[in-house]
N, C-alpha and C positions, 0 to 999 in steps of 0.2 A: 443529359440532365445536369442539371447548375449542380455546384459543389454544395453542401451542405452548410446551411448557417452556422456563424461562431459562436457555441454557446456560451461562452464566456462573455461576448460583447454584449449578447441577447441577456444573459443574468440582468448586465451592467444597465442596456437599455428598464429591464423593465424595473428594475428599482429606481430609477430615476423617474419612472412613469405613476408608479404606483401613490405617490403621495399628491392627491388632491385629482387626481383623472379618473376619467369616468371607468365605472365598471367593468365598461364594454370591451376596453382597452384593456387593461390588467385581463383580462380573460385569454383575450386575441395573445397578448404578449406569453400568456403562461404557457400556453401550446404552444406557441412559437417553440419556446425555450425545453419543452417536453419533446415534442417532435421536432429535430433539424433542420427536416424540409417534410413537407407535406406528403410523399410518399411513407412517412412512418405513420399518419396517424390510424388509428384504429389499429395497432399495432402490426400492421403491412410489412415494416420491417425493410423500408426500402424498396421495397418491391412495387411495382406500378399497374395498378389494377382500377378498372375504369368502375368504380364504388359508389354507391350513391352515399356511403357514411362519409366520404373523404370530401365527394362535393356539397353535401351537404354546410358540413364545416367551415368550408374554401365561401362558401355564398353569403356564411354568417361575417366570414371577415371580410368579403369584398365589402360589405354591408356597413361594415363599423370605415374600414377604408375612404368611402363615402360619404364618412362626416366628417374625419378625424383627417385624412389626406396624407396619413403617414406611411409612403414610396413602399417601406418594406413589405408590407402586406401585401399591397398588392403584386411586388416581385415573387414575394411566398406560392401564392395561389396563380401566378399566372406561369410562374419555372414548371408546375405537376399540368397544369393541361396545355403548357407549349410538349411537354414531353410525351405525352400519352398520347396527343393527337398529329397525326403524320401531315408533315407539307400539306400534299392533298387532299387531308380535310377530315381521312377516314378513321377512326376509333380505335386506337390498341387497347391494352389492357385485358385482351380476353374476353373485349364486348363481340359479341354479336348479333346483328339485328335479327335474325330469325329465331332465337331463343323466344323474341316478342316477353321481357320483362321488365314491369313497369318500373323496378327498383333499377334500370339500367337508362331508364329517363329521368330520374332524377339530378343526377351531377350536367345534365346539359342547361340546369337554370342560369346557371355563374355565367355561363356562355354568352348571355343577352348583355351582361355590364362587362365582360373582358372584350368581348368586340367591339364596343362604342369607346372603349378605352385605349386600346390598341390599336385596332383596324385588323387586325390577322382576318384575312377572308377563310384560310383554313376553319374558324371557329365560325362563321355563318357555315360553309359547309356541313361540319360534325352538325349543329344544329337542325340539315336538313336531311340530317341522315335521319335520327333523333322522330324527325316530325311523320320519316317515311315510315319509319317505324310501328309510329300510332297508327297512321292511313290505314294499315292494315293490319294491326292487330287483334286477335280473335277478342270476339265477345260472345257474351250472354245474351242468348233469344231476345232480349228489351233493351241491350245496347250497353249493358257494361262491360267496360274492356276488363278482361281474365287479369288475375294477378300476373300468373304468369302462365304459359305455354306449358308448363308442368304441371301445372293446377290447374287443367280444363274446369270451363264453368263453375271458378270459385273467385268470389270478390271478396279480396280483404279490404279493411278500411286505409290501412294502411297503404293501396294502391290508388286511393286517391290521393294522397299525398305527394305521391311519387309521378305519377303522370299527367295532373290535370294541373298543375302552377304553370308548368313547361308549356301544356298544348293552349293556353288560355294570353300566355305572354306572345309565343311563336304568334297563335292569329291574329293578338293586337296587330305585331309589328310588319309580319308578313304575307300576311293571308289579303287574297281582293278582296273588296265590298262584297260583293256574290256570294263571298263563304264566308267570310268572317261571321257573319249573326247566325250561320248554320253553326259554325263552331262552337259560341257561346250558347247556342241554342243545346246542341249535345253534351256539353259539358254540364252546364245546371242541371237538365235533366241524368246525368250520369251522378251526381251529386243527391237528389232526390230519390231514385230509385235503389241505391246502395240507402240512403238511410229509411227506405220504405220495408226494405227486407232484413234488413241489419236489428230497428227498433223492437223492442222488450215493449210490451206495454205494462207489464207489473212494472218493472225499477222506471221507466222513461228513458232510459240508455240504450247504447246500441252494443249489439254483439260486435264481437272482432269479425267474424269474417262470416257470408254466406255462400252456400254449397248449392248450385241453381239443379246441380243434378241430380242431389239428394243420396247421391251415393258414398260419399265418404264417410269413414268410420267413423270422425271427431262429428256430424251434424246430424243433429235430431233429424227422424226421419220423417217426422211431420213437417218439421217448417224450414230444414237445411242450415238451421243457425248452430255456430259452434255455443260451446256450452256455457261461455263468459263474456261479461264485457271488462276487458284487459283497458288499465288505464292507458299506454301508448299506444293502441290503436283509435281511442277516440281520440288522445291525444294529436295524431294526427291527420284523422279527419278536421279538428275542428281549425289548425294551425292551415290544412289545404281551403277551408271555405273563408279564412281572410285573406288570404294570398292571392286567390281567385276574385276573391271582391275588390282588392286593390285595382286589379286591373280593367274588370270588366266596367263601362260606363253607368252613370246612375241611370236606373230605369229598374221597368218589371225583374228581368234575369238577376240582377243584385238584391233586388229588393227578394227573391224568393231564396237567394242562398242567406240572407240575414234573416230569415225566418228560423229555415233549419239550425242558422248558427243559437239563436234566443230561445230554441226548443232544446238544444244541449246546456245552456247555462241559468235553465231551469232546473233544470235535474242535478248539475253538479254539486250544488249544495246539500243537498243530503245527502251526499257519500264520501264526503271530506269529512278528516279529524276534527274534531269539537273543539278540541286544543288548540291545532295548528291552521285549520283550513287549508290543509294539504290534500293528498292523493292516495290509493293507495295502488298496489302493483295490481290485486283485482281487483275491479274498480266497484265491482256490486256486491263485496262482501267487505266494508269496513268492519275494522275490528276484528274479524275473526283469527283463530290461534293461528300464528303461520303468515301472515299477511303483514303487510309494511307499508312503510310510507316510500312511495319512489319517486323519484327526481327527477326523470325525463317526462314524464308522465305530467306531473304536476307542474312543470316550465314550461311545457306545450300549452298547457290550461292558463299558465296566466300569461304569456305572450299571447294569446291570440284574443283572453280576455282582454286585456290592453288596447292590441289592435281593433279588437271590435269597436272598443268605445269610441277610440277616434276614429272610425269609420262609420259611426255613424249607426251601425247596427245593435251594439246594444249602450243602455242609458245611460247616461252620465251620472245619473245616480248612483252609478255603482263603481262610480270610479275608486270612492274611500276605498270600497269592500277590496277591490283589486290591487289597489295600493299596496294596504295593507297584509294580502296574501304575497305580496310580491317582498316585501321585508321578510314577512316568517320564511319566505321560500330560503330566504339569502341566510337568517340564522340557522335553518333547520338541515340543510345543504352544502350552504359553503364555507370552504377555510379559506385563511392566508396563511403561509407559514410566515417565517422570520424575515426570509428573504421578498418576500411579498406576491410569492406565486399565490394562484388561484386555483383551488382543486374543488370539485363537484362531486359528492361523492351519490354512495345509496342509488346507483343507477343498475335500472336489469339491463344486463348484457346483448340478448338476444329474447327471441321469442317469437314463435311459428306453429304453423299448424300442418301434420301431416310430414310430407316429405322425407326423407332415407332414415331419418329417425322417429318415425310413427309419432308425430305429435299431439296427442291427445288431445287439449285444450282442456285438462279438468283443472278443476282447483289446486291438485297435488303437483301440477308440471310447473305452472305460473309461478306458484311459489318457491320451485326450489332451482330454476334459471339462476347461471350465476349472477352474482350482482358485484360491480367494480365501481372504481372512482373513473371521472373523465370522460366516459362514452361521449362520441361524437352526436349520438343524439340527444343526449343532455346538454353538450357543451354550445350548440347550434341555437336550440330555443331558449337557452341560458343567454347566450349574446343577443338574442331580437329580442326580448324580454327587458335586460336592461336597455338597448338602445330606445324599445318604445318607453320605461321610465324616464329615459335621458331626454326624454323629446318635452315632456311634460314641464 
């Protein structure tokens, strides 16, 4: 592993950045200078574990990397998956492929811009481990892949997030003609039928997760939906159904994931702050005692808000309204200190359903999840957020 950045030089770089440079940068730079080297972030502590938070993060700054061309970023994100991934291509970090968990496809996104960047063949391999992965990953009776292998027959929203950008990008570039339109053909429809079983029809939202087997404790046993819709799980779903429409070609299959995306930003508007036209952490009880406005939740909505518009799927008319959410996001969210770092705060930490901690999903768990500054899932759709403003 490379030696750790100088954070004194890193101070020095981002105060020199931070007056008149875009957002997107002062962001990238403030983690820099939080985290060393990319093994710290999410508080890892140097330790190397194959994350989807880390890649997550590592994909936002390949991303700003790729307007802005400034070297260190990409030495940053490319030192943690030169380190994590062996010569021959295979995954450390304490991945392994037969766990089959979606959250363990996510950090192979960066994979696609560090290989056309570099040429490391190792990183097409990891990516084809990645793809072997999906091939055979369990699903649900109608075809959507498990969250994960410990959660038989449960789709969170959240596991589209984490596996369908990767398998949508992989078949663009790699997949023959033959499969490829079966790919995009499964993926829309895996998109569809998670938000067929997921949708509320009192609020127009979708639940966090559904339980196909009906058996878990946290889902109703009439319809296997857990008991909320949690703003970061729609958050992102709706951040996977632009990501997905970037790639896939204009026709029917896009035109049906901008459907589902225009049937979610129908509904967001009546359950954001009147004040702020924020978010809150449960997303179908604005206002109520106990409930907050949260950050990552709320970045996801207007990144992909954003995204949407220029792609075409939703109106340009609603660009002001986005705009504008996109300011309050930045007064109601972010600081700079003196020195000109950038901190995100009001973010929930975690949040899940079930597993060694019996997670309920009531209203009382949601709300009392810690909440910190900087999570890497805020800090991620904090940076594609402003870089789609900075496109503008």
């Amino acid at each position: 592993m490379r030696k750790p950045l100088v954070i004194a030089a890193a101070a020095l770089v981002l105060t020199a950045c931070s007056v008149g440079t875009p957002l997107s940068v002062d962001v990238v730079r403030s983690e820099m200078l939080r985290c060393p080297e990319a093994s710290y972030i999410d508080g890892m502590k140097g330790s190397l574990k194959w994350n989807y938070t880390t890649g997550l993060e590592l994909k936002a700054f390949i991303d700003v990397y790729s307007v802005c061309g400034q070297e260190d970023m990409l030495d940053y994100a490319d030192a943690w998956y030169d380190a994590v991934i062996a010569p021959d291509g295979s995954i450390g970090g304490k991945y392994k492929l037969t766990n089959y968990s979606t959250d363990h496809i996510c950090p192979g996104r960066t994979l696609f811009q560090l290989y056309d960047i570099t040429g490391k063949e190792k990183y097409r391999a990891a990516m084809d481990t990645l793809y072997r992965q999906l091939a055979g990953h369990p699903r649900t009776q109608e075809g959507n892949f498990w969250h994960k292998k410990v959660y038989p027959g449960q789709v969170w929203l959240d596991g589209l997030y984490m596996a369908q950008p990767f398998y949508a990008e992989y078949a663009s570039r790699y997949l023959p003609d033959s499969l490829r339109q079966a790919a995009y053909s499964d993926i829309t429809e895996q998109f569809e039928l998670a938000f067929s079983h997921c949708f509320d029809p009192a609020t127009g939202l979708l639940r966090h997760a559904w339980d196909s087997t009906g058996e878990m404790f946290w889902a109703d046993p009439a319809t296997g939906l857990s008991a909320h819709a949690w703003g970061r799980a729609l958050g992102w779903y709706a951040m996977a159904l632009v990501d997905v429409m970037e790639v896939f070609p204009q026709g029917e299959l896009r035109d049906r994931l901008g459907l589902l995306l225009r049937r979610i930003y129908e509904a967001l508007p009546r359950y954001s702050d009147p004040r702020t036209g924020l978010w809150y952490q449960v997303l179908d009880c604005p206002g109520r005692e106990g409930n907050y406005l949260e950050a990552t939740c709320s970045a996801m909505f207007v990144y992909a808000w954003l995204k949407g518009i220029r792609l075409g799927a939703l109106g340009r008319g609603s660009r002001r309204a986005a705009l504008k959410t996109y300011r309050s996001m930045l007064k109601t969210f972010v600081s700079t200190d003196e020195d000109g770092v950038v901190s995100l705060m009001n973010c929930c930490e975690v949040a899940g359903l079930g597993g060694k901690d019996n997670r309920s999903g009531d209203y009382e768990y949601y709300i009392h999840e810690p909440v910190r500054a900087n999570d890497p899932k805020g800090i991620g759709p904090l940076i594609w957020a402003a870089l789609e403003k900075e496109r503008l």
